[in-house]
N, C-alpha and C positions, 0 to 999 in steps of 0.2 A: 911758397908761391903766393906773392899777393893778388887781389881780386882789385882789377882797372874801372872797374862796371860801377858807375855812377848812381847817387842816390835814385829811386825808380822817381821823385820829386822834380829831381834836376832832367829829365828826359822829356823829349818835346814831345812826343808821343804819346805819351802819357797824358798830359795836358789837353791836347790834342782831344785824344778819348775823352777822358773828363770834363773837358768843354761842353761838349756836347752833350754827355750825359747832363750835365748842370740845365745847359738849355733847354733840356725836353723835360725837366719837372721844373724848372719855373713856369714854361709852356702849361705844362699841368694844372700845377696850383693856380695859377691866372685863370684859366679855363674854369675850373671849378669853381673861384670864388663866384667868377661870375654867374654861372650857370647857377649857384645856388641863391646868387640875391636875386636874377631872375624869377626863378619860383616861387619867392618869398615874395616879390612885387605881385606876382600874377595870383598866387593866393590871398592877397590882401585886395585884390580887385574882385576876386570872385572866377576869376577863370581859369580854366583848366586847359593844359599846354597838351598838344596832339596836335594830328594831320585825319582824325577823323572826318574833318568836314569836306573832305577830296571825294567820299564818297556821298555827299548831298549833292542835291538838282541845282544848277548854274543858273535857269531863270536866267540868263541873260543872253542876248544874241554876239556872232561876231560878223563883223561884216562880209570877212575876206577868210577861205579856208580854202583847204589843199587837199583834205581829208571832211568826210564827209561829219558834219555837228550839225546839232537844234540845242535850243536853251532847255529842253528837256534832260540833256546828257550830265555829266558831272562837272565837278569843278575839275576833276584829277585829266576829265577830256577836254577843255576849255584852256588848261591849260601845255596839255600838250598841242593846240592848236597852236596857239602862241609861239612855243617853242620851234615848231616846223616854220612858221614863217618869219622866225629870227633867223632860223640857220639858210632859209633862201634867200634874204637879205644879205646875210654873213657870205655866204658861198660866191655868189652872183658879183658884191660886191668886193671880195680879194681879188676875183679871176680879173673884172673890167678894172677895177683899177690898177691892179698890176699893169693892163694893157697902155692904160691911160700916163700913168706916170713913166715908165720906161721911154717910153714914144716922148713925154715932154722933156723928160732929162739927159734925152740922145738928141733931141732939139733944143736945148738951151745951148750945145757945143753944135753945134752945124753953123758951117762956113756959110749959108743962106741969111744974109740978115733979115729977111722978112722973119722965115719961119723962128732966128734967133731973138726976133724980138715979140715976137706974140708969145713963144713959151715964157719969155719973161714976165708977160703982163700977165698970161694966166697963171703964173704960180703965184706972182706977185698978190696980184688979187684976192685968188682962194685962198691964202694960206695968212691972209691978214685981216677976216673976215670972219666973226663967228659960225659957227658950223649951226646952230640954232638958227642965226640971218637967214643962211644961204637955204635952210629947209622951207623956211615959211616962204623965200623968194619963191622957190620952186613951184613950189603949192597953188601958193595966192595968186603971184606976180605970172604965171605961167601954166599951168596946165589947167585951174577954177576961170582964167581967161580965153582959155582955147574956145573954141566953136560947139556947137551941139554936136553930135552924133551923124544929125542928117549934115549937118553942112562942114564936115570935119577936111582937115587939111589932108593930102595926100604926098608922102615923099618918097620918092623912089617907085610909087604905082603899086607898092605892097607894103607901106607904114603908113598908116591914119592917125593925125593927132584932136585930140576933141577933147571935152570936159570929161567923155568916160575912160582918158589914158590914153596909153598909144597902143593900139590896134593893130596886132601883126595877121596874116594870112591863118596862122591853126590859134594864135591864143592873144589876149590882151592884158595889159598891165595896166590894174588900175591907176587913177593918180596919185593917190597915198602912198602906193609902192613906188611908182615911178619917181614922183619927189625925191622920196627920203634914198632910193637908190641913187640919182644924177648924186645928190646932195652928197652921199657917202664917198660917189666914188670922185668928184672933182675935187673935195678938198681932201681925204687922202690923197689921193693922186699927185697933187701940188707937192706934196712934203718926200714924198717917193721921188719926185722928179727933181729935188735936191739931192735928197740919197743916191740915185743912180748917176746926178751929173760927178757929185763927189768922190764916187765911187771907181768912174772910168777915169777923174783926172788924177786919181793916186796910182794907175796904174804908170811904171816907170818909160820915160820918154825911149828909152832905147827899145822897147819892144813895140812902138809905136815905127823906131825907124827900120827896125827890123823887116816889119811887115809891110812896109813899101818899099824897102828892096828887093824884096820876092813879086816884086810888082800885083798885091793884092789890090783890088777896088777899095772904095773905102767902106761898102757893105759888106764885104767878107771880110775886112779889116775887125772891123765891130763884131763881127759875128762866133770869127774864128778864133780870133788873138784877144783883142780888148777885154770884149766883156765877159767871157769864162775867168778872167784872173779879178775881174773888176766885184764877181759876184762875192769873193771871198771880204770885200768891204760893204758889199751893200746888205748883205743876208741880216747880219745882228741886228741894226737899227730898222731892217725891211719889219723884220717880225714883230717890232713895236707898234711899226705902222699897224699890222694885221690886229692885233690886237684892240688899238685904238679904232679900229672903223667896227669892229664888232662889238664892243663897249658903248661906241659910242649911237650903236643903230635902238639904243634905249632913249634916244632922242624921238621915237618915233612917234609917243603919246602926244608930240606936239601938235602932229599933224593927222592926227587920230588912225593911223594904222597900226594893226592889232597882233605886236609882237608879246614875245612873252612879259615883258614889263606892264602892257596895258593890258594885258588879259587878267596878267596878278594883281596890279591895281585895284579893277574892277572885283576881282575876287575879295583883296581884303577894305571894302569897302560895304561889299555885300556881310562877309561872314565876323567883320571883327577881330580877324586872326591877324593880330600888323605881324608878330614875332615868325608865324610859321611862316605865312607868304614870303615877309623878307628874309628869311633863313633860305628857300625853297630859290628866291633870285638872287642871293649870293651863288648858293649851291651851282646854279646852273651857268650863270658867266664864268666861276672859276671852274668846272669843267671844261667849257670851250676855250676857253683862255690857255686852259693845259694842254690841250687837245693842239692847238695851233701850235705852240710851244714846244713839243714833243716832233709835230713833223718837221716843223724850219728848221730845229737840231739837227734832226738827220738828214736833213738836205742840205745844212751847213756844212754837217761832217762829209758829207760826197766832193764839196767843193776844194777842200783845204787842201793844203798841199801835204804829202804825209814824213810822219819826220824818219829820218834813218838812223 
């Protein structure tokens, strides 16, 4: 009886496994050459590599917190201050621009040509437009021009806009946050609002005629039919967006509000630590970056259609 079974060489599987194996000790070796000409640099300067210095005095103030600090506290609370008012940037700003671009890219295809052609000009605009511009516009151009406090604008009889932010009834948003938030969510917004125009026009025309023969409006058209099959194109490149507006709220040093990058900043300017700081702000975007990454997966997989 002869044996049919192929050299275990000739087997894709095998490769397969071995590939990978191969990848994770070059991964290795890489890692460590580095890591050791690291030490080798830092011992030739004289300094000693730790996260010791999380536990010395900050000495420095921040402007804007959420949780209560003094420059008396540590670096290691300085800069979880940081960190909390990244992810209230990060949070605030998926949920509204979510809002903002869906609304533009369900307006880029509306039979209205007003409203078809102002979502034009606003995607147009933002999204051709440095994202650093359009923050210092914010800033400078717009809320450092508002009014004082006593003679602040009034909109809707319960928002006040002034040079201290916009002023709601229980709480206010300074102008640094306000900036860099408009700023996050209009130019993502613009790029989502391609995403979701692109996303409803690949859905197929027969289920578009489908659902005006059952005589639907054309808001439950969109509501019911369109856009649940349309999310299954927009989710992939959505979750780029997500990622990119939370990446990129490390723009905020521009405008001097005190996310976790200007908190670090300030820390490794104070202590001289460049490697741990910047180890410690890698660390912390590629958490939240996974963190996003992991839930628009699973709300990907909700959407798909499942195979039989």
């Amino acid at each position: 009886m002869t044996n049919d079974k192929p050299p275990i060489w000739r087997d894709q599987r095998f490769w397969r496994i071995a590939g990978q194996f191969i990848a994770v000790f070059l991964t290795a070796v890489v890692i460590t050459m580095l890591w050791g000409n690291l030490n080798r640099n830092l011992q030739q300067l004289g300094i000693q590599f730790g996260f010791d210095f999380l536990k010395q005095q900050a000495s420095f103030d921040i402007g804007e917190t959420l949780i209560s600090y003094n420059p008396s506290n540590t670096y290691s609370r300085a800069l979880l201050v940081g960190l909390i008012n990244s992810l209230r940037v990060a949070v605030a700003g998926i949920i509204l621009t979510t809002i903002v671009g869906v609304s533009a890219g369900i307006g880029r295809l509306s039979d209205n040509w007003l409203v078809r052609n102002i979502t034009l000009v606003y995607v147009e605009v933002f999204r051709n437009t440095p994202l650093l511009l359009q923050l210092l516009f914010w800033y400078f151009a717009v809320f450092i021009s508002f009014p004082k406090a006593e003679n602040k604008i009034s909109l809707w009889g319960f928002v006040g806009l002034s040079q201290n932010g916009l002023e709601f009834p229980w709480f206010t948003l300074s102008p640094e946050f306000s900036a860099l938030l408009l700023g996050l969510i209009f130019y993502t917004g613009a790029f989502i609002a391609e995403i979701v125009r692109g996303g409803i026009q690949s859905v197929p025309k027969g289920q578009w005629e489908a659902a005006r023969s059952l005589g639907l409006k054309p808001g439950l058209l969109m509501r019911l039919v369109i856009f649940p099959q349309a999310l299954r194109v927009i989710i992939p490149p959505l979750t780029s967006q997500y990622l990119n507006l939370t990446k990129n709220s490390s723009l905020a040093i521009a405008i001097g509000y005190p996310d976790i990058y200007f908190v670090a900043s300030t820390t490794f300017n104070q202590t001289g630590r460049a490697v741990e700081v910047i180890l410690l702000i890698m660390l912390t975007y590629l958490i939240l970056s996974l963190i996003i990454s992991v839930v628009m997966n699973l709300f990907n997989r909700t959407v798909q259609i499942p195979e039989r």
